[in-house]
C-alpha positions as CSV (number, residue, x, y, z in Angstrom):
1,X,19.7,-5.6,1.3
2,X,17.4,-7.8,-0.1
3,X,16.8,-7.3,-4.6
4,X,14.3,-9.4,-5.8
5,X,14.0,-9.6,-9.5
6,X,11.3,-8.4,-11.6
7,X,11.1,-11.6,-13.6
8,X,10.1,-13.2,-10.2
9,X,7.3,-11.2,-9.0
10,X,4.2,-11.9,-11.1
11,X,1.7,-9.9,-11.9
12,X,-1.5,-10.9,-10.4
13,X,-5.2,-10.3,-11.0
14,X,-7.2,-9.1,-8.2
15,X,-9.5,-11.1,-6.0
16,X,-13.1,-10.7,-7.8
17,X,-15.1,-9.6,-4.8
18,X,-13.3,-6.6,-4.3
19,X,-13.3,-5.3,-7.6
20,X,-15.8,-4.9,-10.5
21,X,-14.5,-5.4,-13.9
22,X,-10.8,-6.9,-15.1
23,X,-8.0,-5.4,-12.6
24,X,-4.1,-6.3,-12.5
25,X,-1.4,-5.9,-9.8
26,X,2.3,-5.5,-9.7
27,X,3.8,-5.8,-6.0
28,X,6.2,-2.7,-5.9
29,X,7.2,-2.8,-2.2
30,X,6.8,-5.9,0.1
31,X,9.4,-5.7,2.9
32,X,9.2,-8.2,5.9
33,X,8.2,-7.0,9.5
34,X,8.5,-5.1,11.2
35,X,7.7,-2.5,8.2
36,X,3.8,-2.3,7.6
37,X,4.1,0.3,4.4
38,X,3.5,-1.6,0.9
39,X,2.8,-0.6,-2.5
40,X,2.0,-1.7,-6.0
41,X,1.1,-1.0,-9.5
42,X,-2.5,-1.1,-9.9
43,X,-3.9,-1.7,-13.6
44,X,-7.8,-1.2,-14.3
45,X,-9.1,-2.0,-18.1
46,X,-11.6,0.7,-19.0
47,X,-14.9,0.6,-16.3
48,X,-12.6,-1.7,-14.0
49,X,-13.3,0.2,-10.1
50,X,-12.7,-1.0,-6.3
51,X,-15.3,-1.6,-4.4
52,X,-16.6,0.6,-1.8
53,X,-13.7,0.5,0.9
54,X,-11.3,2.6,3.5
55,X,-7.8,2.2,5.0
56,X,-7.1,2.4,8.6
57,X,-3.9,4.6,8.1
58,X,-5.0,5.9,4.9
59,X,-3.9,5.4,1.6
60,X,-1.7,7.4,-0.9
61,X,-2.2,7.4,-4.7
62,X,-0.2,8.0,-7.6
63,X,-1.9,8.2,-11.0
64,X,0.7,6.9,-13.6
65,X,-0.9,6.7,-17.0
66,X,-5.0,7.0,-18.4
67,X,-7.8,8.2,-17.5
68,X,-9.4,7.6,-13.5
69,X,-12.2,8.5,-11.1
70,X,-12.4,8.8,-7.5
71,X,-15.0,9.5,-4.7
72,X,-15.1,9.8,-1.5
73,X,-18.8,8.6,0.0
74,X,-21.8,11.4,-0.7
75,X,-19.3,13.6,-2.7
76,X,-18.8,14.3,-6.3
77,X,-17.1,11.9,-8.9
78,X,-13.6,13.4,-9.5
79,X,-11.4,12.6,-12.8
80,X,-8.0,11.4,-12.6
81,X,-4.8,12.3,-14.6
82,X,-1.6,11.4,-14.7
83,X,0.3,13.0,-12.2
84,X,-2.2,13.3,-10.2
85,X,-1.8,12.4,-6.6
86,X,-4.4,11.8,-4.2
87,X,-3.8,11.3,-0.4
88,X,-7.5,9.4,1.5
89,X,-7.4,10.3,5.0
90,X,-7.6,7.4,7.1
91,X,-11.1,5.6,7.5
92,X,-12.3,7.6,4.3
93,X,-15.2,5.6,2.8
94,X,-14.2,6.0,-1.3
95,X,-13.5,4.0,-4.4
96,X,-11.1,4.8,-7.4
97,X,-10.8,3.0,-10.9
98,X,-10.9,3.9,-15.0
99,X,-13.0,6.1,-16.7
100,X,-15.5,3.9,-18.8
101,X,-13.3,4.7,-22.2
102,X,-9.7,4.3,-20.7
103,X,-7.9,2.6,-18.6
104,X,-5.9,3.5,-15.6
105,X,-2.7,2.5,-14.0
106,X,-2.0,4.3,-10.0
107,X,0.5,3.1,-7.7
108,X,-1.3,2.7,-4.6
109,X,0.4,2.9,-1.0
110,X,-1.0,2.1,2.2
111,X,0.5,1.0,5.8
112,X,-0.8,-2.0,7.5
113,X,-2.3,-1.5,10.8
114,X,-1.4,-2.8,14.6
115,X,-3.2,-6.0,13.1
116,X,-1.7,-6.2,9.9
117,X,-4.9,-5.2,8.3
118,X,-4.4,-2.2,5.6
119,X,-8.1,-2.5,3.7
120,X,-12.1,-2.9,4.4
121,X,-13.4,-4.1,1.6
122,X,-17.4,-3.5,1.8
123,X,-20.0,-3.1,-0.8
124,X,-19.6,-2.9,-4.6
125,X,-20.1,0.3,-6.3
126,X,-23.2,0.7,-8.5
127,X,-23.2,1.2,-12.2
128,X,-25.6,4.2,-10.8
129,X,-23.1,5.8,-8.7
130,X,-20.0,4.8,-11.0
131,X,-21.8,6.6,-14.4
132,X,-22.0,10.3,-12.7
133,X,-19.9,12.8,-14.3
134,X,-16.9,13.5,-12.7
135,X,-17.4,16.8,-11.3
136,X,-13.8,18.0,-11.1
């Protein structure tokens, strides 16, 4: 068994490129080979979003706290609550973040591939496509 404490786990802000706006992460789960599942606590300051991206096992989220959206490329913006949970079938182009007036915390969980690659980041989303009403 292997209990890391909290206190020595920083939180980290996310790499720039990948993200628009201020975004914060807490590691949850990081287990050694030969395990490939992680996850961690994902905190976006109101506007903060991905970019454009997709998993290649797909990616499971948990909305803890604040307001979200979500969309899955040439589909609707979709709110996010808390409680919601959202499952993004593997190689799904999407994006998720906060609302422009809240913030949003989601645990995110993914697997790593074969590779050890669990994320294509690609292009940033626009201030076009992030300002559409959600429509759910």
């Amino acid at each position: 068994m292997l209990i890391k404490s909290a206190a020595s786990i920083p939180t980290r802000r996310v790499n720039a490129e990948w993200f628009t706006g201020t975004v914060w992460q807490d590691p949850v789960a990081e287990p050694p080979a030969p395990t490939r599942a992680k996850s961690a606590l994902v905190s976006f300051e109101p506007g903060a979003r991905t970019n454009w991206h997709h998993h290649p096992l797909g990616q499971s989220l948990y909305v803890v706290s604040g307001t979200g959206r979500a969309q899955v490329w040439g589909q609707s913006v979709i709110q996010l609550n808390p409680g919601d949970r959202v499952w993004i079938p593997p190689g799904e182009k999407h994006w998720h973040g906060a609302s422009p007036e809240n913030g949003m915390v989601h645990l995110a969980i993914h697997e790593s591939d074969a590779t050890g690659n669990h994320v294509t980041w690609l292009e940033r989303v626009t201030d076009e496509q992030y300002a559409q009403k959600p429509g759910v």
